[in-house]
N, C-alpha and C positions, 0 to 999 in steps of 0.2 A: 790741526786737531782741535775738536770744539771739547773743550775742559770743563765747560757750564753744566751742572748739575743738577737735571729736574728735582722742583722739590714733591713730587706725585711719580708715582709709579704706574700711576692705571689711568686708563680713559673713562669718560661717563659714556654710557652707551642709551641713545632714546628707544624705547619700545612701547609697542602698542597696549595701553591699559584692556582690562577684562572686559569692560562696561564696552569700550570702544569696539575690542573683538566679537563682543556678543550682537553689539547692532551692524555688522557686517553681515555675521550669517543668517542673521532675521532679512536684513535685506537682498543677501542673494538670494534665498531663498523663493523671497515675494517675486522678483525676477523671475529665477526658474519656472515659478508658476502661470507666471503670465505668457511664456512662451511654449508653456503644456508638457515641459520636461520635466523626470524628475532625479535628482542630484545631490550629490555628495560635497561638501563647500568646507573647507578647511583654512584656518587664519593660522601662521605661527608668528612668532616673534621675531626680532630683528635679527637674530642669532640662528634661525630657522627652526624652533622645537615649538612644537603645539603648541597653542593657546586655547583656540575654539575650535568644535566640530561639529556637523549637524550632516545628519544622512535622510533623507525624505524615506519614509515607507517604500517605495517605488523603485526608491536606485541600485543597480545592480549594485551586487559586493566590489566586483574591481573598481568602483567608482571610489570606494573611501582610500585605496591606497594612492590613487590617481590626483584626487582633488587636496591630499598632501603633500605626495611628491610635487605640485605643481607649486601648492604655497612656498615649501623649502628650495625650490628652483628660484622663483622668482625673488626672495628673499636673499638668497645666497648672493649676488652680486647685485641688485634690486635691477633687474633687466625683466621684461615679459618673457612669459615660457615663449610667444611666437615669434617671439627675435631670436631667444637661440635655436627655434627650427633655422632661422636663415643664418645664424653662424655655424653651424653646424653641418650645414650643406653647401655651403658655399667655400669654407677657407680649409683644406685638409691640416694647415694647422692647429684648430679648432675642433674638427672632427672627433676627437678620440674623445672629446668630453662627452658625447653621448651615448656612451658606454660607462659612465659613470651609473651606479647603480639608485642613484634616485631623481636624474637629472631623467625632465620629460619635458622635451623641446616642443610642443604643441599648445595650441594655443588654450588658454581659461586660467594662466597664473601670473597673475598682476601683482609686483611691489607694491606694498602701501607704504607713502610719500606723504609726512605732512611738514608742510612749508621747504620739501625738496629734500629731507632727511627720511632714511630709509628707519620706517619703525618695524615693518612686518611684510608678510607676505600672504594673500589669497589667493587658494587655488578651486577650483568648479569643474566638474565632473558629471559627465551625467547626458549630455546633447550633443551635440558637433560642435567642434572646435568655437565654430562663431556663436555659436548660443551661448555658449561656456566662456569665452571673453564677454559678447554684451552684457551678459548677467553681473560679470565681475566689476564689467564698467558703469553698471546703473550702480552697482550697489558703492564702488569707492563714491563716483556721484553724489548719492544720496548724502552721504554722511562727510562731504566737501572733503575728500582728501584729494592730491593730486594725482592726477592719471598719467603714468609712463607711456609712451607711445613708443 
């Protein structure tokens, strides 16, 4: 029995600053426009609760709850929302997480990773699956965070 007594009780936890979250959705944005979509782009924290949001003129309304849920997806365990379509479909013990009420296993929600520590989550809304990751992947790109694959 280990008798050793933390002298701390809490962990520090890294999350993505505002300044940070903001030039995320300026550059997915730039993205979305370059491939002529228009989109819903949500950042939350490391914890999965909003940080940033931006909605284009354009984008349907189901796009803002979509390009959330996708941040808080990718955030929650820092996996891409397009990996848990493939756990999700592939292991029935996995399964039933996609009936979880804000998990959305499709692809456009990338963890944001800086130096391998999960600070946040992007999620993009708004095009097909693949426009909605590229976008998310120019835009950690741009601003050098690391991309999950």
């Amino acid at each position: 029995m280990n008798t050793e007594i933390k002298s701390t009780k809490s962990v520090a936890t890294a999350s993505i600053n505002r300044e940070s979250a903001t030039a995320l959705i300026e550059a997915a944005l730039a993205a979305a426009r370059e491939v002529g979509m228009e989109a819903a782009v949500a950042v939350t924290d490391a914890t999965g609760n909003l940080r940033a949001f931006e909605r284009m003129d354009g984008a349907p309304f189901l796009t803002v709850d979509v390009a959330i849920d996708k941040a808080w997806t990718a955030s929650s365990f820092g996996f891409a929302t397009h990996v848990w379509n493939d756990y999700v479909t592939s292991d029935p013990k996995v399964a039933p997480l996609a009936h979880r009420p804000r998990m959305v296993a499709v692809g456009g929600g990338y963890p944001i990773l800086e130096n391998g520590k999960l600070i946040g989550g992007i999620g993009i809304s708004g095009g097909s699956y693949q426009q909605d990751q590229d976008a998310a992947v120019a835009a950690l790109g741009q601003l050098g965070f690391d991309v999950a694959t």
